[in-house]
N, CA, C and O atoms as a GROMACS GRO file, in nm:
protein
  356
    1UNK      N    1   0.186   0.323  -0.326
    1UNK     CA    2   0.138   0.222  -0.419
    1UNK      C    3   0.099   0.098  -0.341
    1UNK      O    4   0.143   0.060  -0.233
    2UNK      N    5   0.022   0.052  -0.406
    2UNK     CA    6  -0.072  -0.073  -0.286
    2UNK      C    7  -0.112  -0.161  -0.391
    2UNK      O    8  -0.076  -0.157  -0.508
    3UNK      N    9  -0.220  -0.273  -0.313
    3UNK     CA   10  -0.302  -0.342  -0.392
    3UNK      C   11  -0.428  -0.388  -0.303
    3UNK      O   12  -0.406  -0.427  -0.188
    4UNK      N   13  -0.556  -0.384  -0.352
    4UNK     CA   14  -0.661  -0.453  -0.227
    4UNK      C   15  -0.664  -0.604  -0.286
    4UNK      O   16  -0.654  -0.638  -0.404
    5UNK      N   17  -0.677  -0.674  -0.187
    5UNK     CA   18  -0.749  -0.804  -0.168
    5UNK      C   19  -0.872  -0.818  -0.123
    5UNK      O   20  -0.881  -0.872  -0.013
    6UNK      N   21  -0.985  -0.782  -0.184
    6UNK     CA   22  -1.113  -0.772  -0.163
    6UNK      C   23  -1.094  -0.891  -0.062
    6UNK      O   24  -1.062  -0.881   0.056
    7UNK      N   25  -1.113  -0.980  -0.116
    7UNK     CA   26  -1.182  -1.127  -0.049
    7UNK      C   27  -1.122  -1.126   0.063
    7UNK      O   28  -1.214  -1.134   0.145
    8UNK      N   29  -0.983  -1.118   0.142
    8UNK     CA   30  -0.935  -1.124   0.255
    8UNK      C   31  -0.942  -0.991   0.322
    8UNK      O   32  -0.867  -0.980   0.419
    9UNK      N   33  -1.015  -0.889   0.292
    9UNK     CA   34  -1.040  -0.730   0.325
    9UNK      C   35  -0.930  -0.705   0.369
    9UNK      O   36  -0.939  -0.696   0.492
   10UNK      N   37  -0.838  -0.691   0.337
   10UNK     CA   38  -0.722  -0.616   0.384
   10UNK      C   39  -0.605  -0.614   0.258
   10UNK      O   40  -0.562  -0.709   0.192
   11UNK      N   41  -0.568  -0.453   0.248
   11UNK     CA   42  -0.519  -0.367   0.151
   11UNK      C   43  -0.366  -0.393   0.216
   11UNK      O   44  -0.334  -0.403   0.334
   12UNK      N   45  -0.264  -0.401   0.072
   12UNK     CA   46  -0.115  -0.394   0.125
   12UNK      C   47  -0.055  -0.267   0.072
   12UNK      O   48  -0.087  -0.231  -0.042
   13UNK      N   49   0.016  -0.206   0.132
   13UNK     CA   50   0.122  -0.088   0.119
   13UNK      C   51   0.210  -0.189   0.043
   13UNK      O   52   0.234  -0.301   0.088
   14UNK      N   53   0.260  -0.143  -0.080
   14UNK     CA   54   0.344  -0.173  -0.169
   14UNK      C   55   0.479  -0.155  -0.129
   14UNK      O   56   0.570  -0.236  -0.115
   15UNK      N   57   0.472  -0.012  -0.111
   15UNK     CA   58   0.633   0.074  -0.091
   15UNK      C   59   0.548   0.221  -0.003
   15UNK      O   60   0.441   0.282  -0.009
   16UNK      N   61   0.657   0.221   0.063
   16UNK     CA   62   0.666   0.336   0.130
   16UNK      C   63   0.814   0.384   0.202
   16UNK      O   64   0.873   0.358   0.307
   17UNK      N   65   0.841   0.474   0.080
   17UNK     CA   66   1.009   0.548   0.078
   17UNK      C   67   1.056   0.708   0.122
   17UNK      O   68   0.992   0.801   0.073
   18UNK      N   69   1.099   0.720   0.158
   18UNK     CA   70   1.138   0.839   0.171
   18UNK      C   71   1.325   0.841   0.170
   18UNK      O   72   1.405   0.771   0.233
   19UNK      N   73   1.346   0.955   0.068
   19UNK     CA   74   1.531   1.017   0.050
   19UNK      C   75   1.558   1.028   0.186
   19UNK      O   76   1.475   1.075   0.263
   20UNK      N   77   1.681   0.983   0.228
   20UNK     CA   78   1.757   1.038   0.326
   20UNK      C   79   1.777   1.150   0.323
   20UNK      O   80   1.792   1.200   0.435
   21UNK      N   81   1.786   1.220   0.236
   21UNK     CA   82   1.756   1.374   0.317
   21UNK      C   83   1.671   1.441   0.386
   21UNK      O   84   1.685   1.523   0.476
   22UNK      N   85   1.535   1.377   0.307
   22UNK     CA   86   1.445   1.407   0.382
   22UNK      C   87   1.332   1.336   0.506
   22UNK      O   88   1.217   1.367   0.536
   23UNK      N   89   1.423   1.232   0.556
   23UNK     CA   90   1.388   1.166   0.673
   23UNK      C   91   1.368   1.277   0.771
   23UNK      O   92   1.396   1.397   0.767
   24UNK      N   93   1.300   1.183   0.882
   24UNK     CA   94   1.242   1.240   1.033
   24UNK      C   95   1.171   1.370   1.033
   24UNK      O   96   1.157   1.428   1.141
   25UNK      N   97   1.110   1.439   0.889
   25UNK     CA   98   1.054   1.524   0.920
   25UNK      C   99   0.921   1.491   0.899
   25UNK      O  100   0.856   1.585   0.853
   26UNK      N  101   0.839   1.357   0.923
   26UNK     CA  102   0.683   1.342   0.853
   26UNK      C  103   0.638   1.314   0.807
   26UNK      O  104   0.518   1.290   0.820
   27UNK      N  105   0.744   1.285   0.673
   27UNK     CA  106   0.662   1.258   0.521
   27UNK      C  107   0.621   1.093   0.539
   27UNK      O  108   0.506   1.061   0.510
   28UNK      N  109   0.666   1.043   0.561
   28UNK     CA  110   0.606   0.881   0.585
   28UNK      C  111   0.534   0.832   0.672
   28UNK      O  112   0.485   0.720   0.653
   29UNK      N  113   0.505   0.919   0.816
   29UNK     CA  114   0.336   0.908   0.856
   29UNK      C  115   0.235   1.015   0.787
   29UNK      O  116   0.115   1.020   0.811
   30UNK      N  117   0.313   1.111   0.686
   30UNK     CA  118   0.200   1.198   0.597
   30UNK      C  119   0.143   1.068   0.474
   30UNK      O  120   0.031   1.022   0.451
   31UNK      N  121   0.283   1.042   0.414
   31UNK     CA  122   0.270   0.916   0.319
   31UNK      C  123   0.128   0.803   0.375
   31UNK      O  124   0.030   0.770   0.308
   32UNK      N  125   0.160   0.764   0.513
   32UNK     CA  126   0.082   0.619   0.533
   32UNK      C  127  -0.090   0.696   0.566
   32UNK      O  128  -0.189   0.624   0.568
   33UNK      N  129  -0.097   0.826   0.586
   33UNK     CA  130  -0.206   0.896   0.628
   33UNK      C  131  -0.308   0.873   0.547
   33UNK      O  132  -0.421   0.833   0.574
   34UNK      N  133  -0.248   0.908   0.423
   34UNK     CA  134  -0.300   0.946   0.273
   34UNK      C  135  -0.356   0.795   0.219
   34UNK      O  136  -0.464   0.750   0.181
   35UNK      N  137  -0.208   0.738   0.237
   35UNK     CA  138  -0.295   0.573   0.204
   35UNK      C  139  -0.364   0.521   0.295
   35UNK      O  140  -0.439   0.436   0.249
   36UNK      N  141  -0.377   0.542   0.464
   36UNK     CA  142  -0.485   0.461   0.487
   36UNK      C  143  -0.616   0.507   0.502
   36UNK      O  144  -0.716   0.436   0.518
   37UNK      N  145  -0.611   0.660   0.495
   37UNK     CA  146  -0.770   0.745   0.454
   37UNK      C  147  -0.827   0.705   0.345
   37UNK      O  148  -0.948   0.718   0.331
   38UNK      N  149  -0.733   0.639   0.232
   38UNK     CA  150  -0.804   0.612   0.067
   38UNK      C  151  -0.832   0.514   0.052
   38UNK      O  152  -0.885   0.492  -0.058
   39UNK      N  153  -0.810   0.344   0.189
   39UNK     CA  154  -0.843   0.271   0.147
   39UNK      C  155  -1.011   0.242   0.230
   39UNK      O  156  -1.068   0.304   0.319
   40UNK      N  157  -1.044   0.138   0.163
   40UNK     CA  158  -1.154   0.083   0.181
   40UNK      C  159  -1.186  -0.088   0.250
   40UNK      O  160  -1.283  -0.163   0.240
   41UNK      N  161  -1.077  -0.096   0.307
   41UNK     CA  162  -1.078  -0.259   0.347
   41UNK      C  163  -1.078  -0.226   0.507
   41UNK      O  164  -1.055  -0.113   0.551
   42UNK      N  165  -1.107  -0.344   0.590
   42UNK     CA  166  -1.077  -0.295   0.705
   42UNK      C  167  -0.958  -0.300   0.762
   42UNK      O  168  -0.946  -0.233   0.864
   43UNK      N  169  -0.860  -0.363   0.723
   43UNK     CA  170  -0.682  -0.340   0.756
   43UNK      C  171  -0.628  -0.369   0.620
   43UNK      O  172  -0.677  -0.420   0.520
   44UNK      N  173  -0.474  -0.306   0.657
   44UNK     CA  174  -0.418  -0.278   0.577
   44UNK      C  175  -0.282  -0.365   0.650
   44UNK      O  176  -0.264  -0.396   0.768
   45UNK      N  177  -0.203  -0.386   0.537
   45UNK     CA  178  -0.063  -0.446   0.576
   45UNK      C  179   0.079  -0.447   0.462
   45UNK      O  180   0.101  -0.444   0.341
   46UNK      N  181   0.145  -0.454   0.583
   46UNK     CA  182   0.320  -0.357   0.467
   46UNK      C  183   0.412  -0.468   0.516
   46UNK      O  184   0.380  -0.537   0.613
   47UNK      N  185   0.498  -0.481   0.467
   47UNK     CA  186   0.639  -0.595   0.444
   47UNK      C  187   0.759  -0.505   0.470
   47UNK      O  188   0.806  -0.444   0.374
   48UNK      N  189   0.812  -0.490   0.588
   48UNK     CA  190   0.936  -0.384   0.596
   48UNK      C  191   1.066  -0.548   0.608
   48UNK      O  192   1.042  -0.668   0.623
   49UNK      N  193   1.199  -0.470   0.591
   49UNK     CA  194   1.310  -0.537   0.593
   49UNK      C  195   1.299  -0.574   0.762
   49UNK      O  196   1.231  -0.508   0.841
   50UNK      N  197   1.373  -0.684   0.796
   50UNK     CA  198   1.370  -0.721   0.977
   50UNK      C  199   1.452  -0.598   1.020
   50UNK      O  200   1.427  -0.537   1.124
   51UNK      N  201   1.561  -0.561   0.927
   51UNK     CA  202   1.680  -0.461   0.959
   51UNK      C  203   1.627  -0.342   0.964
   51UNK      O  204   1.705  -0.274   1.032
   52UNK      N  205   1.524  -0.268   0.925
   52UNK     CA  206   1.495  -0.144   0.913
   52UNK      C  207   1.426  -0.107   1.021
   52UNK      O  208   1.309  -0.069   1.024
   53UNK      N  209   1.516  -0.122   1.126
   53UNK     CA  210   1.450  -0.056   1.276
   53UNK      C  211   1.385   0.112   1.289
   53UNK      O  212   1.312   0.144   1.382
   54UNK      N  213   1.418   0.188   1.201
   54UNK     CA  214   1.341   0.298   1.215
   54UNK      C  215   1.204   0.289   1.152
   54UNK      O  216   1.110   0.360   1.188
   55UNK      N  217   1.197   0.196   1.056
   55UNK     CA  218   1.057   0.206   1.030
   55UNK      C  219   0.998   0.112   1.109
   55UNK      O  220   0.905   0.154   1.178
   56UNK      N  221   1.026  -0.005   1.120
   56UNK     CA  222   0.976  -0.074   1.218
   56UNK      C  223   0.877  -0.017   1.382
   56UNK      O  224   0.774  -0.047   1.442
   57UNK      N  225   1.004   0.089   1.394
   57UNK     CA  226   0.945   0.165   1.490
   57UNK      C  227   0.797   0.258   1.468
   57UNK      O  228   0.685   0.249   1.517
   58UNK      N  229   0.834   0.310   1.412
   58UNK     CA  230   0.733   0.390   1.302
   58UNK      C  231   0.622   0.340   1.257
   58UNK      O  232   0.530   0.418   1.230
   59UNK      N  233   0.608   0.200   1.239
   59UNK     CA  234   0.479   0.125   1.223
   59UNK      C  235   0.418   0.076   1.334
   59UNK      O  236   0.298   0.059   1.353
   60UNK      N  237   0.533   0.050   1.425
   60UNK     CA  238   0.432   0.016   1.578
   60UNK      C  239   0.402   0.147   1.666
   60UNK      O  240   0.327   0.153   1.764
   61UNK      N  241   0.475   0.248   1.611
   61UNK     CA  242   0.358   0.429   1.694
   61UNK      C  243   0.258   0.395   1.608
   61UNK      O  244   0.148   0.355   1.644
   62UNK      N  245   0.274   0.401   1.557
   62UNK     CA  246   0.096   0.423   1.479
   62UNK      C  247   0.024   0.326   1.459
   62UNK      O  248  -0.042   0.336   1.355
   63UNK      N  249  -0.004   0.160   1.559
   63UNK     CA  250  -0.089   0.130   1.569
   63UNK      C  251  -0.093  -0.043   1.453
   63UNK      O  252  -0.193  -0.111   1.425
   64UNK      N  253   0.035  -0.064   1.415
   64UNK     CA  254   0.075  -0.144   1.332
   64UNK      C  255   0.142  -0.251   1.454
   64UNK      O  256   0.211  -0.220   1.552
   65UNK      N  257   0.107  -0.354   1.421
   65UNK     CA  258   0.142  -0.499   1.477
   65UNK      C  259   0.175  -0.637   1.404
   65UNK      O  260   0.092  -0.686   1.328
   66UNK      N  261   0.324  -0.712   1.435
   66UNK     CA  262   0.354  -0.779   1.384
   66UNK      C  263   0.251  -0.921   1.337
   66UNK      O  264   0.203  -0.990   1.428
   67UNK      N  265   0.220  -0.958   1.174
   67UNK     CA  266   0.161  -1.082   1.226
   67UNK      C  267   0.225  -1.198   1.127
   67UNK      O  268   0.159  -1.291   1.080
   68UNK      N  269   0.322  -1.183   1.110
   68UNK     CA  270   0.446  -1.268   1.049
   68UNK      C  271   0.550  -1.243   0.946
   68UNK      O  272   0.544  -1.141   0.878
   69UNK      N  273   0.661  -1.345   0.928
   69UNK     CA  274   0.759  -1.314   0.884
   69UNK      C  275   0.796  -1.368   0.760
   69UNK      O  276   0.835  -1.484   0.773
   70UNK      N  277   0.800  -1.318   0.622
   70UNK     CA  278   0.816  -1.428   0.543
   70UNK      C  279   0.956  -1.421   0.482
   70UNK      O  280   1.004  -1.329   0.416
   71UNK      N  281   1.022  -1.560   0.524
   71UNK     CA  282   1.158  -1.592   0.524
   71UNK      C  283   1.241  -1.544   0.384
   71UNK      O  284   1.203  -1.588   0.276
   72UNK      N  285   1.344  -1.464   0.390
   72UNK     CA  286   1.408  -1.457   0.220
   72UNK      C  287   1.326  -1.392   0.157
   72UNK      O  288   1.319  -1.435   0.042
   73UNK      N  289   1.243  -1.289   0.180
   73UNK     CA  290   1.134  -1.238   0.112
   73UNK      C  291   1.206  -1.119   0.010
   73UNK      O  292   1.169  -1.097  -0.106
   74UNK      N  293   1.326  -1.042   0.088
   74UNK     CA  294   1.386  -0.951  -0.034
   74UNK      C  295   1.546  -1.001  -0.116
   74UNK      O  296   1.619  -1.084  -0.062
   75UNK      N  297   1.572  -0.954  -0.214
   75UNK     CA  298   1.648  -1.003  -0.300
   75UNK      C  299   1.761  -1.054  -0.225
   75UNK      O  300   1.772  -1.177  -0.224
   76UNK      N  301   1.857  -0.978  -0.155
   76UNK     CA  302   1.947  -1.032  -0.119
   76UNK      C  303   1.939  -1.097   0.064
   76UNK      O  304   2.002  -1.068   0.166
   77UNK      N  305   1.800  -1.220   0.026
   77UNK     CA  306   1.728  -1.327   0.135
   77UNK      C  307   1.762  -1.276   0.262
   77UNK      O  308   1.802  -1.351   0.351
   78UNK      N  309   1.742  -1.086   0.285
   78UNK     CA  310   1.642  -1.092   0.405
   78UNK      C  311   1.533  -1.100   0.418
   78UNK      O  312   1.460  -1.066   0.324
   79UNK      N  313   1.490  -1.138   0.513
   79UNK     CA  314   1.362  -1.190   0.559
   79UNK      C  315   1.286  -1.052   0.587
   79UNK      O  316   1.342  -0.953   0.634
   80UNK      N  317   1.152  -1.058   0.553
   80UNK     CA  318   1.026  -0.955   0.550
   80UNK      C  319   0.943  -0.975   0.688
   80UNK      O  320   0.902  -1.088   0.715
   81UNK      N  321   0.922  -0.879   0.764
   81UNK     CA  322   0.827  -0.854   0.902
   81UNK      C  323   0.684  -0.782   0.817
   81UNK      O  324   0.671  -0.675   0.758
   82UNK      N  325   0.577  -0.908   0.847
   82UNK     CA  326   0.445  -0.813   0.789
   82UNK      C  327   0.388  -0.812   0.907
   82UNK      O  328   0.360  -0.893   0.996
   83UNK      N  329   0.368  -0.625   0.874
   83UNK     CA  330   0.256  -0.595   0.992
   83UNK      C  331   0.124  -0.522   0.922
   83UNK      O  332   0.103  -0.476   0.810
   84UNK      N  333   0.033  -0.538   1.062
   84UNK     CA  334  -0.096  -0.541   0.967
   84UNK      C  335  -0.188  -0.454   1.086
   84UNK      O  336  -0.202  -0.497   1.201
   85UNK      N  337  -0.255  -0.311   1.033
   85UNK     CA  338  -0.292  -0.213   1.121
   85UNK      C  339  -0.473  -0.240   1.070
   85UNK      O  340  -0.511  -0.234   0.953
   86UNK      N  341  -0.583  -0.276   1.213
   86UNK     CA  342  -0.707  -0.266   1.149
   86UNK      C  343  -0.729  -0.114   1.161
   86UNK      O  344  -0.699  -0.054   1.264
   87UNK      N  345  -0.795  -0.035   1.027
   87UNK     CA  346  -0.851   0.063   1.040
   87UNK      C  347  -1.010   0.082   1.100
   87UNK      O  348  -1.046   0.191   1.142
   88UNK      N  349  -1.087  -0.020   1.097
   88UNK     CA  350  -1.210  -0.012   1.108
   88UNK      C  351  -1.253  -0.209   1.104
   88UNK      O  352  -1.202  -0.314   1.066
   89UNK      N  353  -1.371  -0.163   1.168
   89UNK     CA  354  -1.441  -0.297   1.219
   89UNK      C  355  -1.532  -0.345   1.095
   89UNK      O  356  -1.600  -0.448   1.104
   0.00000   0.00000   0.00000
């Protein structure tokens, strides 16, 4: 689930979840595949927790780079890392 921002061309990943059971097998670079083949902006950008070092990781293999942090961003005021991957020029 996403949203585009025409005017600033760049599309945000809403959520991107996967069950602990079914971690480390794929489904969330299958997940981000799907959304960034369908969009139409030239980058795209997602809001992970600072704490969620496996995805964190996971967004910088594939080409995702930090370009700020917005303070208290989830309910219980951790702070949000947005990174932002260009697909195209």
């Amino acid at each position: 689930a996403g949203e585009t921002r025409r005017r600033e061309n760049v599309a945000w990943i809403a959520t991107i979840a996967v069950h602990p059971d079914f971690r480390r097998q794929g489904i969330a670079s299958a997940l981000l595949d799907i959304c960034e083949s369908e969009l139409k902006t030239p980058s795209v950008r997602l809001t992970v927790r600072k704490t969620n070092t496996e995805a964190i990781q996971l967004y910088e293999q594939r080409g995702y780079h930090l370009v700020g942090i917005m303070r208290e961003y989830y309910g219980d005021n951790e702070d949000g890392i947005i990174y932002e991957k260009q697909l195209f020029s």
